[in-house]
ChimeraX commands (.cxc) that place a marker at each C-alpha (Angstrom):
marker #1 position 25.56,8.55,-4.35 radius 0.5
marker #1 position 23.17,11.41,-4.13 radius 0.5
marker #1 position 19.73,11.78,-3.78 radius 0.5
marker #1 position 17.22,13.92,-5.13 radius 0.5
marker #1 position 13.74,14.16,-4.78 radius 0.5
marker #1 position 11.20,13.40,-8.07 radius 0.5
marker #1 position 7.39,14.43,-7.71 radius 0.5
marker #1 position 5.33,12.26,-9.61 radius 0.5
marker #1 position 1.06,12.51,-9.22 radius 0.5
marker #1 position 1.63,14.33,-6.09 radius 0.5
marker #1 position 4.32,11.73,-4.39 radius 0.5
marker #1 position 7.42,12.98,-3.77 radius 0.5
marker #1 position 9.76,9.86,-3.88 radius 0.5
marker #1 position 14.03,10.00,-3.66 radius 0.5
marker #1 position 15.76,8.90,-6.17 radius 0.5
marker #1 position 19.46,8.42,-6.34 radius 0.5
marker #1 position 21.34,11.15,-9.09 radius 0.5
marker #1 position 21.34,9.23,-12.79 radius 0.5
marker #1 position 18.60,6.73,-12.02 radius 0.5
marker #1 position 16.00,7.73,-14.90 radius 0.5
marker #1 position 12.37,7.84,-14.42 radius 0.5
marker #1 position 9.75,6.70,-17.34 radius 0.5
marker #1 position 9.08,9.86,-18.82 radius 0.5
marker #1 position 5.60,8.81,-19.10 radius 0.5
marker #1 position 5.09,8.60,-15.26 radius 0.5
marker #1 position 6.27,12.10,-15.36 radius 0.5
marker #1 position 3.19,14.31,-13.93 radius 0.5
marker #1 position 2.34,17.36,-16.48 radius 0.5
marker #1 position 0.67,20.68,-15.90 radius 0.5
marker #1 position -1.74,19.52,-18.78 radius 0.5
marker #1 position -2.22,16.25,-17.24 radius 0.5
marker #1 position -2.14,16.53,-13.82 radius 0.5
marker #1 position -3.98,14.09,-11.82 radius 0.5
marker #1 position -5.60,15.58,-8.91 radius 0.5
marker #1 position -5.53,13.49,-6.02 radius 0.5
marker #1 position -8.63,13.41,-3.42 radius 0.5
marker #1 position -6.59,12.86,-0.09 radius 0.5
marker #1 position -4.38,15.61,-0.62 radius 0.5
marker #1 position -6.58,17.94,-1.96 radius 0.5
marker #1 position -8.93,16.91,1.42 radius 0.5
marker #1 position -5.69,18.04,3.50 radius 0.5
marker #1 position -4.93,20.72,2.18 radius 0.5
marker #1 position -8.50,22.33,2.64 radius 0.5
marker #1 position -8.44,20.67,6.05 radius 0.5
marker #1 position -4.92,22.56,6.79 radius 0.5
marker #1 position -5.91,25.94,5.15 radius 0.5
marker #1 position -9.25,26.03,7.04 radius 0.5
marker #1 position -7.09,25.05,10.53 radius 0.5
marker #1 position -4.35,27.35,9.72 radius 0.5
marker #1 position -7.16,30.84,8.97 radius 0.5
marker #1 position -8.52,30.05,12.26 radius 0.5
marker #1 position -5.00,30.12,13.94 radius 0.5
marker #1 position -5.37,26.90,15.50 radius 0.5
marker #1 position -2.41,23.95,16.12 radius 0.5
marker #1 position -2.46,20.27,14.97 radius 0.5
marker #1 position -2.54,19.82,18.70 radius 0.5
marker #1 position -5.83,21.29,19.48 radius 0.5
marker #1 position -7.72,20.16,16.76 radius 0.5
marker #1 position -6.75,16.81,17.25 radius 0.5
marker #1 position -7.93,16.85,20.63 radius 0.5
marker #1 position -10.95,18.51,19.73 radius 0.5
marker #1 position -11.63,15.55,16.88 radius 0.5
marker #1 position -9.97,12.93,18.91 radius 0.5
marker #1 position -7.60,11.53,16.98 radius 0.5
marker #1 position -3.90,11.09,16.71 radius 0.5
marker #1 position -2.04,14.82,16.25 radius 0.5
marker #1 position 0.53,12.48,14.15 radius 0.5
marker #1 position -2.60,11.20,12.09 radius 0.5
marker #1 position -3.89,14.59,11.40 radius 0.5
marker #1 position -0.90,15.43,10.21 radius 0.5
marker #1 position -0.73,12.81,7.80 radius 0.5
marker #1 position -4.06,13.46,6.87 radius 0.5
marker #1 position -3.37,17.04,5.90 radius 0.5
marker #1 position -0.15,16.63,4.14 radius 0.5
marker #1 position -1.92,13.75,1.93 radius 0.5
marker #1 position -0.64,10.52,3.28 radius 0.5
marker #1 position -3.22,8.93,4.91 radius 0.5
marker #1 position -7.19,8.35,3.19 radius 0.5
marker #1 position -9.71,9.77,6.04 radius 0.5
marker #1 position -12.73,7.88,6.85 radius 0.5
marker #1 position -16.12,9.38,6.26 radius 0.5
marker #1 position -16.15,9.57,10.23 radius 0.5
marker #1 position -13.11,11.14,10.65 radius 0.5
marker #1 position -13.46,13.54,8.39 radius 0.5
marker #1 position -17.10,14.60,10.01 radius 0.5
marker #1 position -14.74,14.28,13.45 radius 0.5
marker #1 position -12.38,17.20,11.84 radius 0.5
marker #1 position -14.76,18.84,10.32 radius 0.5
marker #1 position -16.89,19.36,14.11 radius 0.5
marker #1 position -13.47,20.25,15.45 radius 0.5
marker #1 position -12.96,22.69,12.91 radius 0.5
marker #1 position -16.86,23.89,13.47 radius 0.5
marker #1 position -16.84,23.54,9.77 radius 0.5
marker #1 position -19.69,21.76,7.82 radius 0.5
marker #1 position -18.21,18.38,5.97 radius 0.5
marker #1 position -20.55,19.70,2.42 radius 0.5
marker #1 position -18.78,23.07,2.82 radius 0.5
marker #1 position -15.40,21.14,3.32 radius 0.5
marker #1 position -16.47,18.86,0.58 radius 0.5
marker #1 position -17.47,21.68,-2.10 radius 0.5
marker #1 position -14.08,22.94,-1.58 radius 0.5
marker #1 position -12.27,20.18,-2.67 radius 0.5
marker #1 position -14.65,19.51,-5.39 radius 0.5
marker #1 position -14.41,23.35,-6.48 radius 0.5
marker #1 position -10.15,22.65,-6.17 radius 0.5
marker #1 position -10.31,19.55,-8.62 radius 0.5
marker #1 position -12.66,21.22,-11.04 radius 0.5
marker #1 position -10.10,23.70,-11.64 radius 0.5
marker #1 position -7.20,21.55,-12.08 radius 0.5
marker #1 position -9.43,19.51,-14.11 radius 0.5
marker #1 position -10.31,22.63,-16.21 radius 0.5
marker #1 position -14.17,22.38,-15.52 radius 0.5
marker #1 position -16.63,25.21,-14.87 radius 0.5
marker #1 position -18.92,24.35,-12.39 radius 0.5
marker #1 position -21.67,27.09,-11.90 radius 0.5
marker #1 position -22.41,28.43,-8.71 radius 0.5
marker #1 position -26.06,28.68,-9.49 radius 0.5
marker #1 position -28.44,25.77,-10.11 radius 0.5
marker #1 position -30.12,26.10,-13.78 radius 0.5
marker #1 position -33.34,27.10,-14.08 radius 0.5
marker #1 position -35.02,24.11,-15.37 radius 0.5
marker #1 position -33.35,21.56,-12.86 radius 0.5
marker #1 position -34.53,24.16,-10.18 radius 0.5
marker #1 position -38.11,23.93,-11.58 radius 0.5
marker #1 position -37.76,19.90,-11.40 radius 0.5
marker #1 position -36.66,19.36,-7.97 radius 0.5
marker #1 position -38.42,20.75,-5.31 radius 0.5
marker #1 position -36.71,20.09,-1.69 radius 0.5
marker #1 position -39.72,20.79,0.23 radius 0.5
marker #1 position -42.10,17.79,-1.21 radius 0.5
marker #1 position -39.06,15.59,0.22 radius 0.5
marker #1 position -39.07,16.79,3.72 radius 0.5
marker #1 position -36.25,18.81,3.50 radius 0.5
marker #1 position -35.66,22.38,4.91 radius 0.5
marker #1 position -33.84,25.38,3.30 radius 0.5
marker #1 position -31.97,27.35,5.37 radius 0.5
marker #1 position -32.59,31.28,5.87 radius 0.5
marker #1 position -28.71,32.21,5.76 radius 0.5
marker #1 position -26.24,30.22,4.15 radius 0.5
marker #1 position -22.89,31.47,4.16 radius 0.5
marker #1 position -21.56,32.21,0.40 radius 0.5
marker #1 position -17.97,32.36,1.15 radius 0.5
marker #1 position -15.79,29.34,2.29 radius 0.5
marker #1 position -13.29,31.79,3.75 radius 0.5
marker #1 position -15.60,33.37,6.16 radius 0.5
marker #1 position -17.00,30.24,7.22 radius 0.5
marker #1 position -13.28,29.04,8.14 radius 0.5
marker #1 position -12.49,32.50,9.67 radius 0.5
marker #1 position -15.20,32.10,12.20 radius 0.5
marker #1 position -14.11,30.59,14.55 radius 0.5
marker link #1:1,2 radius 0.2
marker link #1:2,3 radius 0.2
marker link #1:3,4 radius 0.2
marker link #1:4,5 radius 0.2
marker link #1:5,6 radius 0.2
marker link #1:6,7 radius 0.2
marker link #1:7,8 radius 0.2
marker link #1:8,9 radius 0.2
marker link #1:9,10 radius 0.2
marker link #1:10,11 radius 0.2
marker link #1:11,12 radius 0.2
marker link #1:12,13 radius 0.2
marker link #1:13,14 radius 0.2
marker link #1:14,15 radius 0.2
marker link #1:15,16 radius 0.2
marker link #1:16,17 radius 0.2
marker link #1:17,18 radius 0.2
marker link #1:18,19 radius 0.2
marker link #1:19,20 radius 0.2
marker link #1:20,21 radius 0.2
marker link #1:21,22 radius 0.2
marker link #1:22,23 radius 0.2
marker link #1:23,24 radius 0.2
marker link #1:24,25 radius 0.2
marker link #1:25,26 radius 0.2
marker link #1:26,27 radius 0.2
marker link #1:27,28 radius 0.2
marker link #1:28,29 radius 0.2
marker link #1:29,30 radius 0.2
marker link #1:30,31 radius 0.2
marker link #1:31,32 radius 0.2
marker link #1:32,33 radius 0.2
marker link #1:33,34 radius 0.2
marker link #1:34,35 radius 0.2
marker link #1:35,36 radius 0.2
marker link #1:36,37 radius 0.2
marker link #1:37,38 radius 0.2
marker link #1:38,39 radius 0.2
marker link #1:39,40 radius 0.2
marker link #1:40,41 radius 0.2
marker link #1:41,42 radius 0.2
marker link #1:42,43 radius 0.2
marker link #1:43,44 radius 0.2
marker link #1:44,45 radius 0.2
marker link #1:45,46 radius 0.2
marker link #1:46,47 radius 0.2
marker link #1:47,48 radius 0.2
marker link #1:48,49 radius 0.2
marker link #1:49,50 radius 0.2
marker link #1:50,51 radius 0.2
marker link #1:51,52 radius 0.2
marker link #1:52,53 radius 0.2
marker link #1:53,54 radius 0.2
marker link #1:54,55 radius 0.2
marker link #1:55,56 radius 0.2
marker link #1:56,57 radius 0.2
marker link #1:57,58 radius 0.2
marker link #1:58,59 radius 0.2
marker link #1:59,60 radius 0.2
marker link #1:60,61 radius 0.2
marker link #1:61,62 radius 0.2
marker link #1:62,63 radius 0.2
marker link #1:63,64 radius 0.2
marker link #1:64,65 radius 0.2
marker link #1:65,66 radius 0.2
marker link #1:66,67 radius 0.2
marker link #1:67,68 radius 0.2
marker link #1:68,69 radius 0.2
marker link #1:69,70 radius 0.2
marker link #1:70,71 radius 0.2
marker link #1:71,72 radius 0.2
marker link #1:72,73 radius 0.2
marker link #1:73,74 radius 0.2
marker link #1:74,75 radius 0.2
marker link #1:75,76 radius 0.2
marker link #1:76,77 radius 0.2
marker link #1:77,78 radius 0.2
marker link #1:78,79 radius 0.2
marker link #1:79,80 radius 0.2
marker link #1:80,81 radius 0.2
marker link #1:81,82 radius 0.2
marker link #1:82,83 radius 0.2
marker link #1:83,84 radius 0.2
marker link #1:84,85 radius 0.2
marker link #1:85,86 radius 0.2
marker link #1:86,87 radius 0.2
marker link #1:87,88 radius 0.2
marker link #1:88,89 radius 0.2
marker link #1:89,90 radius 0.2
marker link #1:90,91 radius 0.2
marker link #1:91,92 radius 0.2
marker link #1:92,93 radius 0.2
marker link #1:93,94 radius 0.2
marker link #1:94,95 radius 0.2
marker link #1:95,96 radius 0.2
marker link #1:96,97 radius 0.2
marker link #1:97,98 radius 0.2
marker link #1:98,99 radius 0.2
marker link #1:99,100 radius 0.2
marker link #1:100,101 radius 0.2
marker link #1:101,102 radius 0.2
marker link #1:102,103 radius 0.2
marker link #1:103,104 radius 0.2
marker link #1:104,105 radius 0.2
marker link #1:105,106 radius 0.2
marker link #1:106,107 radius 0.2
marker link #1:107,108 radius 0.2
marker link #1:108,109 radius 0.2
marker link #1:109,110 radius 0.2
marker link #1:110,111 radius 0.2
marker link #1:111,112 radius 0.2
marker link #1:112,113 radius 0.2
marker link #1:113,114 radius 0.2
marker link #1:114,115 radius 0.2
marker link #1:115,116 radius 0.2
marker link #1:116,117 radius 0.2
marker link #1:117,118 radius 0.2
marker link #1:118,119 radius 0.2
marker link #1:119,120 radius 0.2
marker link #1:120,121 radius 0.2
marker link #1:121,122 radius 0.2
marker link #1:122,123 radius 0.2
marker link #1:123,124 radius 0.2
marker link #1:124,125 radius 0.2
marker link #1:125,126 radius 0.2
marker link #1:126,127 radius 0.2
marker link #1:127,128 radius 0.2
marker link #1:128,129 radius 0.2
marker link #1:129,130 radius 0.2
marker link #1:130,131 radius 0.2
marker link #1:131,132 radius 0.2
marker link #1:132,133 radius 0.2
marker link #1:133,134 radius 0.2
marker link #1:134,135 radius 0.2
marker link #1:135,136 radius 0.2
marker link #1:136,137 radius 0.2
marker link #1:137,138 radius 0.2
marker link #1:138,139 radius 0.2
marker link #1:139,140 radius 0.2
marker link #1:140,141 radius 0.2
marker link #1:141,142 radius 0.2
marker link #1:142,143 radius 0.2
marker link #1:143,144 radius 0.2
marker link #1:144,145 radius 0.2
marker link #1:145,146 radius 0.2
marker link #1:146,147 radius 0.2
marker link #1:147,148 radius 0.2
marker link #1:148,149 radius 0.2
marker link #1:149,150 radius 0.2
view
């Protein structure tokens, strides 16, 4: 019998030709569930790929398996916190700006605006510098420059 392949929440899974799939498992473009670890790859793989760099290098760079990597950029395998950071220094690529990304990715297919701006009056609550904490002169505003630099 043949064999074709189904997508459902992101997994692509074989099934043989006539075997029916529960039509609610189906994934829809209304109700598409983003996943985190593939939506982490992808970034990870978009930001390698600008920078013209191979799964062997960074890898090395990040020590870990190239055949992990991989996995971890097609959306099979959950990265630790640690690796992640690991990629992310291989990539010279800060894990927030990595993070924001993602977040900014699944806010979309979620249909949710996120400002880029903080409002005013959490602004006028929160001020970083009683806390110890330093704001930096330049940050850069574009992901794609960032990921480019290297």
């Amino acid at each position: 019998m043949m064999k074709h392949p189904v997508t459902v929440n992101g997994i692509t899974r074989w099934l043989e030709t006539g075997e029916n799939v529960p039509t609610d498992s189906l994934e829809t473009k209304e109700h598409a569930v983003p996943v985190l670890r593939q939506e982490i790859g992808d970034v990870l793989r978009d930001v390698r790929q600008r920078q013209r760099r191979t799964l062997r290098e960074v890898s090395h760079h990040a020590r870990v398996s190239l055949g992990y990597l991989s996995e971890v950029e097609r959306g099979q395998k959950e990265a630790s916190s640690e690796l992640l950071s690991s990629i992310c220094g291989a990539l010279n690529v800060p894990m927030s700006l990595m993070l924001r990304e993602v977040s900014d990715r699944i806010a979309l297919q979620e249909g949710v605006h996120i400002p880029d701006t903080v409002p005013v009056d959490l602004e006028s609550s929160f001020a970083p510098e009683e806390f110890g904490a330093r704001i930096p002169d330049e940050v850069p505003d574009d992901f794609g420059q960032l990921a480019g630099s290297h």
